[in-house]
N, C-alpha and C positions, 0 to 999 in steps of 0.2 A: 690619255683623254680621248674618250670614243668620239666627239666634238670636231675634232681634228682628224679622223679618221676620215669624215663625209668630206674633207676638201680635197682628195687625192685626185680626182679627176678633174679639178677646177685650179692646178698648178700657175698657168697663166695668169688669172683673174688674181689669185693671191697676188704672184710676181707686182702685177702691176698697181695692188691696192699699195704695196708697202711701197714699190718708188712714191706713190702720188700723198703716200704718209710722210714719206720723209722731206717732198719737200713742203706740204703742210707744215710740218712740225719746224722747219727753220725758214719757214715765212712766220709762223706765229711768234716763234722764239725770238725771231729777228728786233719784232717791235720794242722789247722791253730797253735793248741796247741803244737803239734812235731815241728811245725815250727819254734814258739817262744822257743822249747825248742834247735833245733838246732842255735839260732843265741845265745840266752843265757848260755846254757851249752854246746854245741858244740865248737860253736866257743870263746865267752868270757870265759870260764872255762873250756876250754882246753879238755871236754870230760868228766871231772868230775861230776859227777850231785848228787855227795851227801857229807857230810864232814863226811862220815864215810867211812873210807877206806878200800880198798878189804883188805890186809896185813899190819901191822904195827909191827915197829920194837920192842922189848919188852922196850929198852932205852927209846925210845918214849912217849910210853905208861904209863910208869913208870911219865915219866914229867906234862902228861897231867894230871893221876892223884893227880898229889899236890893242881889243884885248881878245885877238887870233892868231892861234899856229897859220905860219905858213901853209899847212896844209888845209885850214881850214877855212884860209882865205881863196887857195885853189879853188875848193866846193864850193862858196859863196859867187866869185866872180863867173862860175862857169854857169850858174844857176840864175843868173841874170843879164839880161840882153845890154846895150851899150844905151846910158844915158840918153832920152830925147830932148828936144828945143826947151823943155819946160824943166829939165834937171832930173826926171824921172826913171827910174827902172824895170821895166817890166820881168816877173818871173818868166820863164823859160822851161823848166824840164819838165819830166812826167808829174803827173799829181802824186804819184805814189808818193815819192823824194820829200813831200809836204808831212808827212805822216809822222806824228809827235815823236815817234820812235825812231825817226829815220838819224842818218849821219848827219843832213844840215840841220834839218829840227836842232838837232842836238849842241850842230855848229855856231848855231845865231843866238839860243836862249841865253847861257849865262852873259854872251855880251850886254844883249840886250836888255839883263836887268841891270849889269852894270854901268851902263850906258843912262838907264832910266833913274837910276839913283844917285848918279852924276848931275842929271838936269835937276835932282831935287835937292841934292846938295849931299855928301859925303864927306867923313873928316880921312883926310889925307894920311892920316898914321896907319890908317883900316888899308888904303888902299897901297902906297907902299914904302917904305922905307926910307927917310929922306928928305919926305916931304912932311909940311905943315900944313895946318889952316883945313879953311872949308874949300874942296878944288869944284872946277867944273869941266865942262870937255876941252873949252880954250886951253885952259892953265896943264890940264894934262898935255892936250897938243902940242906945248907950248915946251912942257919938260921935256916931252920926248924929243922935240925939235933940238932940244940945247944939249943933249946927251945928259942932263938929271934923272932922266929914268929910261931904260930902255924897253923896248915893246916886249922883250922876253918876260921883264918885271913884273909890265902889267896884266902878262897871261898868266902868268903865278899868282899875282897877287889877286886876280877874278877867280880862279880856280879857288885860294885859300878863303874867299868871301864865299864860297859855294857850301864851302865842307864848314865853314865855321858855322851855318846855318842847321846843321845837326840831319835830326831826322825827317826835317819837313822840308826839305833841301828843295827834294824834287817836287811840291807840289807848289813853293814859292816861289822857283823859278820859274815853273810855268806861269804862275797867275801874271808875276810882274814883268814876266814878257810878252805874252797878251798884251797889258797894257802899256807895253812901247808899241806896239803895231797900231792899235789904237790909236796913242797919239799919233803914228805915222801916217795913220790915214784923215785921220783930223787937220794934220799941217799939210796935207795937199789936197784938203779939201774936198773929201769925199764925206759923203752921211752916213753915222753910224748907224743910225735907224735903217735906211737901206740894207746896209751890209745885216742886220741881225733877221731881216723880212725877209730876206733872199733869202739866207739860212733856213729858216723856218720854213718857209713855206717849200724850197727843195726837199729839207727833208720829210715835210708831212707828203709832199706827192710820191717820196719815195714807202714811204709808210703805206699809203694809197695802195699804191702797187702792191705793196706786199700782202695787206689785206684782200686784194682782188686774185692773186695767186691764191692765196689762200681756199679762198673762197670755190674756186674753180675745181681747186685741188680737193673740196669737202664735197661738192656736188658728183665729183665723177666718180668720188670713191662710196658714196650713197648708191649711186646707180649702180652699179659693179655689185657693191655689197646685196643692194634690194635683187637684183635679178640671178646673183649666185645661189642665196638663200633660198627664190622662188625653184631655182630648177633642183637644188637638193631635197625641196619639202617635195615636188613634182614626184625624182626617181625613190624616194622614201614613199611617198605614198603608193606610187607606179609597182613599185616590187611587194610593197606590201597587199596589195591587193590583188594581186596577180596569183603571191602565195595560198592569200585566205581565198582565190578562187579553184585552187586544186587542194585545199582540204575536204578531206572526209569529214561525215559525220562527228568522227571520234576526233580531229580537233576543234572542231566548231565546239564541239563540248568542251573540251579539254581550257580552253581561252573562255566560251561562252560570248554569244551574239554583241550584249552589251558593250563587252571587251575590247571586242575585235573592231568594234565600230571607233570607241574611244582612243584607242590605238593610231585609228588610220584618219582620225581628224585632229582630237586636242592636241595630241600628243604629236603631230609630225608640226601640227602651229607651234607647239612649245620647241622645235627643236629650228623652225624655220625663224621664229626671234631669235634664240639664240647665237643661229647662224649670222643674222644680221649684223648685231648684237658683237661676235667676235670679230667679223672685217673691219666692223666702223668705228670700234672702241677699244677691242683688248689689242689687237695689232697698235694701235694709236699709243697706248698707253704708255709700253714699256720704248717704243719709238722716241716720244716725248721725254718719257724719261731720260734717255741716252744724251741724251740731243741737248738740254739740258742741264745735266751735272758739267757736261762736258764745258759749257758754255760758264756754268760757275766755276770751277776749276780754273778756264781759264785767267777770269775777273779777280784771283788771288786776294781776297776781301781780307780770309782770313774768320770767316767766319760759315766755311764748310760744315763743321760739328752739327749746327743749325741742322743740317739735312738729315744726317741721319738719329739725330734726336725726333725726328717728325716722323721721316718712316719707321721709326719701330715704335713709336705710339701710334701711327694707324694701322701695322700688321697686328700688334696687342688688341686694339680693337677689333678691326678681322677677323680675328682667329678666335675669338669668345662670341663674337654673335653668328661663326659658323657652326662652330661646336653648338649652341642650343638651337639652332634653326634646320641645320641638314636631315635629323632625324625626322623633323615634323614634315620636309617638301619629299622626304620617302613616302611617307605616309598618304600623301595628301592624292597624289594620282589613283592608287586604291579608293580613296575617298569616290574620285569621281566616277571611277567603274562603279559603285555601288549606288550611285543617286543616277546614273545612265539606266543601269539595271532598272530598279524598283519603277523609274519614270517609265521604262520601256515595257516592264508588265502591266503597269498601272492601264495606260494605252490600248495594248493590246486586250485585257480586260476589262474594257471598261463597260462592256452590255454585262457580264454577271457581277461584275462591284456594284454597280447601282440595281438590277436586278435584287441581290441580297440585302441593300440597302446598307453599303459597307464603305461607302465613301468616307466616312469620318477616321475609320481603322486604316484607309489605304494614307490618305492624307497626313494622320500620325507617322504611318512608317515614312514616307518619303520627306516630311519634317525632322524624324531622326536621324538619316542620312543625310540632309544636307546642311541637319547640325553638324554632325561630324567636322564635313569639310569645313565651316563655317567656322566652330570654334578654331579647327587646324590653321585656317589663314587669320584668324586673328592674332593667334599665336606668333605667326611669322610676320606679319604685318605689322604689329607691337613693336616685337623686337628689333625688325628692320630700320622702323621709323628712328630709334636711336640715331642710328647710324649717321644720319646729315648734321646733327646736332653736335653731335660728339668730331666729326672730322672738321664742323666749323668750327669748335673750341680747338680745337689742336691748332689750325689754320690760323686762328685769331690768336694763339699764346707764340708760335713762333713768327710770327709779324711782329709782337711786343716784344720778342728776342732778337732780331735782329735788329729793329730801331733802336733798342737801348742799347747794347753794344757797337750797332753800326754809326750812332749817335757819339761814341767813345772817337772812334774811327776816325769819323770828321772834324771834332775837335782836335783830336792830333797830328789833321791834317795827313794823315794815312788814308783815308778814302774820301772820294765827293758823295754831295747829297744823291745825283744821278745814279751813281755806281750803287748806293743803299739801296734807292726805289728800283734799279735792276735786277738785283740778286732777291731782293720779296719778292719781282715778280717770279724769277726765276723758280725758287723753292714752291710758289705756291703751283707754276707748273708741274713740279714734280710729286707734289702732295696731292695737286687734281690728278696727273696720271694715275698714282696708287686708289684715290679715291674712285675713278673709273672701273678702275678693277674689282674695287668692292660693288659698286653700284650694280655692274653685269654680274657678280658673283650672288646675287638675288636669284638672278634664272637659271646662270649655269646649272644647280644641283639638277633643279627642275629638267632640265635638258638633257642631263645625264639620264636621269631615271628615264624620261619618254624613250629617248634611243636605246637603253636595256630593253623598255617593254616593246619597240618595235623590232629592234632584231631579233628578239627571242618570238616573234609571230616567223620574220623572213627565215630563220635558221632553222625552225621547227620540222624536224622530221617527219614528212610524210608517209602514210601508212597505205594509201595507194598510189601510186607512181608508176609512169610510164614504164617499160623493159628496156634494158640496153640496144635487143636488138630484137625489135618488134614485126612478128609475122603475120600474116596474111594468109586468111583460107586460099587452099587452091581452086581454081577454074571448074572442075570439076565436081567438087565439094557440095555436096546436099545444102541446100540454102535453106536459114530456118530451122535447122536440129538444135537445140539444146537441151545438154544432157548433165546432170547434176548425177557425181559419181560419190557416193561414202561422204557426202559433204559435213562438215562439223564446224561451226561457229563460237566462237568466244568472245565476247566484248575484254577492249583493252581493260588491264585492271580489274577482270570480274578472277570467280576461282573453278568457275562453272560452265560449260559449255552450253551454248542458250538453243542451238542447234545441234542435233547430233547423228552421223548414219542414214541422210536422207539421199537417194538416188532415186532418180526418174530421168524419161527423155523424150519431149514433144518434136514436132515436127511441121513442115507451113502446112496449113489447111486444118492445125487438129489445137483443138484447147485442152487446157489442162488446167482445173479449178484447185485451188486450196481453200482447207476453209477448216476452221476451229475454234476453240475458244479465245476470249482477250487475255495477251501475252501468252497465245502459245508458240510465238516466233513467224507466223505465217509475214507480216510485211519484215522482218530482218532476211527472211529468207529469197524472197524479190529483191532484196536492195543488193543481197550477193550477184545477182546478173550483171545489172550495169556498174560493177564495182566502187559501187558506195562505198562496200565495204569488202574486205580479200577476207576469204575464207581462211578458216587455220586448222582445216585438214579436209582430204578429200581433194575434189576440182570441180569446177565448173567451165564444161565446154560449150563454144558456137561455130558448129559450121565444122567441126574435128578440132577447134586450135583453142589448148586451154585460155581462159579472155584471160591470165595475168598474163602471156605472153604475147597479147594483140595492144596494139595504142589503145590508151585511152578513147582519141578521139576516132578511131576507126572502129571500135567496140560500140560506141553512143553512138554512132553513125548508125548502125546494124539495131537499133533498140531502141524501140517508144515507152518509154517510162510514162505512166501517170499515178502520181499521188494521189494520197487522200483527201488530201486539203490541195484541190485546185488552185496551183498560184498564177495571176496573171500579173503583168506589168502595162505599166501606163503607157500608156499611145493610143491605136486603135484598134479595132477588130483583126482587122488584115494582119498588123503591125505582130499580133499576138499568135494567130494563125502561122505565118509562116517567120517564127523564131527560129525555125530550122537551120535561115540562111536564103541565098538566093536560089541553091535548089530548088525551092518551093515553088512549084508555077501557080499561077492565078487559078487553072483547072482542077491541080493538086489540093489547094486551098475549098474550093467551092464543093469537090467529092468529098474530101472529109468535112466537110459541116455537113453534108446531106447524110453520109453514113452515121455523124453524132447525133442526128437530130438538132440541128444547133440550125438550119436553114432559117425555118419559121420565126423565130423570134430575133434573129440576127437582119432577116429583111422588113421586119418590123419597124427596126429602132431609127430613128431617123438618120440617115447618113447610110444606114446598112453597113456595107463591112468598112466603112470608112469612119462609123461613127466610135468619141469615145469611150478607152476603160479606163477607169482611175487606178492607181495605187492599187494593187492586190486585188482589185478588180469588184470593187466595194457597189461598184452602180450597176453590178449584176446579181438576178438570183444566188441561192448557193446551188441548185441546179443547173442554171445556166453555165455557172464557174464552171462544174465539171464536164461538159458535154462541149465545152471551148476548148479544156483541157486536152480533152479526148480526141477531138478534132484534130488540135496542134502536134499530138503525137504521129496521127495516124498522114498528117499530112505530108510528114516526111517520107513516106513510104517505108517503114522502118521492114526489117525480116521478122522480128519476135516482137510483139506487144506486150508490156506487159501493166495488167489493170490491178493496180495496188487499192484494193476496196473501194473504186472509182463510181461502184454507181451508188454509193450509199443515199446520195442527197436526191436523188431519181428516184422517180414515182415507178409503183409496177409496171403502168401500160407503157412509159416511155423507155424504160428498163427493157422491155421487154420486144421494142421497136428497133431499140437500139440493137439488142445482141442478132435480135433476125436480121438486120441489115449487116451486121460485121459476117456474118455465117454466109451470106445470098454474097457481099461483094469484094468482103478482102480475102482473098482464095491465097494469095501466096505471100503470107506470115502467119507466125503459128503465136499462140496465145497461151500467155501466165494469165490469170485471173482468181485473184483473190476477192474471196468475197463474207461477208457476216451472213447475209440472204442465202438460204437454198435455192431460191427461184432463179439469182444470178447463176451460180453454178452448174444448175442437176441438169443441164444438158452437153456439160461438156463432155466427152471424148474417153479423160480418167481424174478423180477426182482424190486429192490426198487430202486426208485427214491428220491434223496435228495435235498434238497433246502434249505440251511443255518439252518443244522442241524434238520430237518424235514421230514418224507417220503411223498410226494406229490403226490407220485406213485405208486401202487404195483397189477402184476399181469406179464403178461407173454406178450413178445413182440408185439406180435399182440394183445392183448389187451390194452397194454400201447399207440399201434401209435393212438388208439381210444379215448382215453380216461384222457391221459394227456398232457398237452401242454407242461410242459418242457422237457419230453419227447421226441417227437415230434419233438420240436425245435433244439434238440441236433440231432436226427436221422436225420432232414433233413439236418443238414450243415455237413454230410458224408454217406448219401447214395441218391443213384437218386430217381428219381420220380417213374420209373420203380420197381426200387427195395423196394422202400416205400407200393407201392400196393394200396395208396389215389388218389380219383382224388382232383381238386380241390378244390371242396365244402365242401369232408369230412375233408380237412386241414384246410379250414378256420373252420368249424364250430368248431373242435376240440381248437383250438385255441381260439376261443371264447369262450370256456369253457363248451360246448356241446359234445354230439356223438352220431354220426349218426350212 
């Protein structure tokens, strides 16, 4: 159970939920037993709870003795102090000795019913041999005195009134020796009503107690539970997210945004209940249970069977509403990646859904989706609900089983009423444990599946990854070269090479434009730089040292990346500026907004570089997005820039402000620049042209309008004739595949 996998570093925290379960669970247990003792010797025995009395009158005592072994008059006299002024005898030894089971207990009852049924009168043939009539204690004293019966006689003949009493021996003796202490404490004048209040109310303070253990014991094991579960859902999200932030492209695909999201919140809450959920319950369960049988067992009722007719009508249950429900809480997590999805496009599109006027169409789909889930939990929600229903009838039929047999019990004087209402409660403890099991066995599956879909993000093999042992250009090393040797790209899963055979090598001070048609690989070919993605053939070098063999984070260090779609984050201007880190000086910050052109409208905005960006950066132009962009890159000082279609949202003349300020001020990094625009490009340094993953083209603008036609064809469908500098022969002929 992968469940129990997450507590391996929280060994302690278990250690001490289970002490503080166990004594929970025999404080709770405890009560049922006071219970049966307050309805049995509370109330049927008046408070008395042992036939050995606190005080006995020395008369008494004297009588009890006539039907005792000498040795049992040893334990008696030693058990009590010497008669005071008033005749009386105080008990003397431990409380234990008091204990129904004990030697004297044992020693005092049979006299003491024989004794009691003497006062009430006995025919003399029952008691021994000899004699006549109706005797009482005088007239025995009296035989024994004259040698007509000796004391050996009448320890026999109370022993043969014991066993003549069959099988209800022992629980008559008890009762009608109670009721000699009773009258013993009545003939010296103490109040029964006292002695039964005292009783009662010692034992409910002891109940008290044991409910406030209890209690203590529930709260500590809650806090324990609630902050285990928080720091497992913590390092489950902590690592999960730590993962999805050194995925590539190709797993961000591979799982999908929606996923990954669903993943790193429902799903680690589903696994952080659950966790709760196992310390404060299923621990508890089988605890209780233990705790329990054992405590029935010991209470020998005789009506064990009871238990396990109970738990296997609740595992039969169990096991039939597992079996139809597991399959659908599989199902059900897929459900909610798929309503995360659709809601997360929905969102994201939401200017061209309405734009197309397609709101009723997105609304349908995202009503099918969360039908899905919706029918799915009804399904398990239906089912489930059985389940309290069904464990109360079982609960309520073996209640009506043990009273009706434990009813037998009583009347044969084989068990007290207490001992019945003990062992109900007993069972029903043990039928709530299994019931707890079931009740957390609702989320468990759920729990299961979250932890499969979280570990399969944390376990997920990455496709670029740091090197074992990661170098570093040397000292001397051209800062700024990067050289792309035979490179060839394949996406995971494709059967095609999307890149292929492409080598070039810039340098700081010199740009190098790409530019071709949509999908001919020009941004997969940028994203090989800062190893978005690892090439799978060829290399791609910085500074001499292939980047799969430089860190990660000492590669991105070296390289300003800017996408196409400018992303910002919420905070502020500055905030978003220097994401580099603290490297970034305030001067650093302020030179790239002025090389971005990003100055003017940055000290415009109220607050200036203090003031906010929202989300994605929604309370700025989409021009202004990329020239923040552009900024934030260049303000790290990177070696190689590189501008992934970055001025597309940029107007000519600012386009055009822009590249002559990168040319006039950042002298020492050298530039990737992709662009759709010729006008971005046609002054760079050497310009490749691509054509489904191929360079078709390379050389510098004026030699390219010569010399390649797709070239060419792209220049001419955005600049004039004029501006081309071809007349018409040298366009056809180029086109033809000549140059003139």
């Amino acid at each position: 159970m992968r469940l129990v996998r997450l507590f391996k570093n929280h060994v302690l925290a278990i250690v001490a939920v289970v002490a503080l379960l166990v004594v929970q669970a025999n404080a709770d247990l405890a009560l049922p037993n006071y219970m049966s003792e307050i309805v049995d010797v509370g109330i049927q025995q008046g408070g008395i709870s042992s036939p050995v009395p606190d005080t006995i009158r020395e008369s008494s005592l004297s009588d009890l003795e006539l039907f005792m072994s000498d040795g049992d008059i040893a334990l008696v006299e030693s058990a009590y102090g010497p008669a005071g002024a008033d005749g009386v005898r105080a008990y003397q030894l431990a409380e234990s000795e008091r204990d129904e089971g004990s030697a004297l207990a044992q020693a005092m009852s049979l006299p003491e019913t024989v004794v009691l049924s003497l006062e009430q009168g006995v025919d003399a043939s029952d008691l021994a041999e000899g004699m006549s009539g109706t005797l009482d204690l005088d007239s025995v004293r009296a035989a024994v005195d004259s040698g007509l019966v000796s004391r050996d006689q009448l320890v026999g003949a109370a022993q043969s009134m014991g066993d003549a009493m069959g099988a209800m021996s022992g629980s008559i003796v008890e009762q009608r020796a109670i009721s000699f202490v009773q009258q013993e404490y009545q003939a010296q004048g103490i109040d029964l009503t006292d002695v039964q209040n005292a009783y009662l109310g010692s034992t409910a303070a002891l109940m008290f107690g044991l409910c406030l253990v209890s209690l203590v014991a529930t709260v500590l094991v809650g806090a324990i539970a609630s902050r285990t579960a928080a720091t497992i859902a913590h390092d489950l999200r902590h690592d999960a997210f730590e993962k999805v932030m050194s995925f590539s492209p190709a797993e961000v695909n591979k799982f999908s945004q929606a996923s990954l999201i669903t993943r790193c919140t429902n799903d680690v809450q589903q696994v952080q209940m659950a966790a709760t959920l196992f310390v404060r319950m299923v621990l508890l369960a089988p605890i209780m249970g233990v705790v329990a049988v054992m405590r029935v067992v010991a209470t020998s009722t005789g009506l064990e069977w009871t238990i396990g007719v109970a738990v296997i009508a609740v595992c039969a249950v169990v096991g039939v509403l597992m079996g139809l429900t597991m399959p659908k809480f599989k199902r059900m997590q897929r459900y909610v990646d798929r309503v995360n999805l659709v809601a997360r496009e929905m969102l994201d599109g939401i200017m061209p859904i309405r734009a197309f006027g397609r709101q009723d169409h997105e609304l349908e789909r995202f009503d099918e989706a969360s039908r899905d889930l919706m029918q799915t939990q009804l399904f398990t929600n239906r089912a489930m609900s059985f389940m309290m229903p069904l464990m109360m009838l079982i609960m309520n039929c073996v209640t009506v089983i043990i009273v009706w047999f434990g009813a037998h019990g009583v009347s044969d004087g084989v068990m007290q009423v207490g001992d019945m209402m003990a062992f109900i409660s007993y069972t029903m403890q043990i039928v709530m444990a299994f019931m707890i099991l079931t009740m957390v066995s609702v989320l468990l599956p759920r729990a299961e599946v979250a932890i499969d879909r979280i570990e399969e993000v944390i376990s997920c093999p990455l496709s670029v990854c740091d090197p074992a042992s990661p170098k570093t250009p040397a000292e001397d090393a051209p800062r700024g070269e990067l050289s792309f040797n035979n490179v060839s790209f394949q996406y995971p899963d494709a059967r095609e090479d999307v890149i292929s055979g492409i080598s070039f090598t810039t340098h700081t001070g010199k740009m190098t434009g790409i530019i071709g048609s949509t999908g001919s690989g020009k941004s997969t070919l940028v994203q090989l730089i800062p190893r978005l993605y690892d090439v799978t053939g060829g290399s791609v070098t910085l500074d001499g040292i292939d980047v799969r063999d430089m860190s990660l984070a000492d590669l991105r260090g070296r390289i300003g990346y800017i996408p196409q779609q400018g992303m910002l984050f919420s905070g502020t201007v500055e905030s978003n500026l220097k994401f580099a880190g603290d490297s970034v000086s305030n001067e650093d910050m302020r030179e790239a907004a002025r090389v971005a052109q990003a100055t003017g409208f940055i000290e415009e905005r109220e607050g200036g570089y203090g003031s906010p960006i929202s989300q994605g950066g929604t309370n700025v132009s989409g021009g202004q997005r990329q020239r923040l962009s552009i900024a934030r890159a260049l303000a790290k000082r990177p070696e190689v820039v590189v501008f992934d279609d970055s001025f597309s949202a940029l107007d000519y003349a600012t386009d055009s402000r822009l590249r002559e300020e990168l040319a006039r001020s950042v002298t020492d990094a050298a530039f990737v620049v992709v662009g759709q625009r010729i006008a971005t490009i046609m002054h760079a340094d050497e310009i490749l042209v691509l054509d489904e993953g191929r360079v078709v083209g390379r050389g510098t603008h004026e030699e390219l309008l010569r010399s390649c036609p797709a070239y060419l064809e792209i220049a001419q469908s955005q600049l004039s004739a004029a501006e081309l500098g071809l007349t018409e022969e040298e366009i056809a002929a180029v086109m033809e595949g000549g140059e003139r």
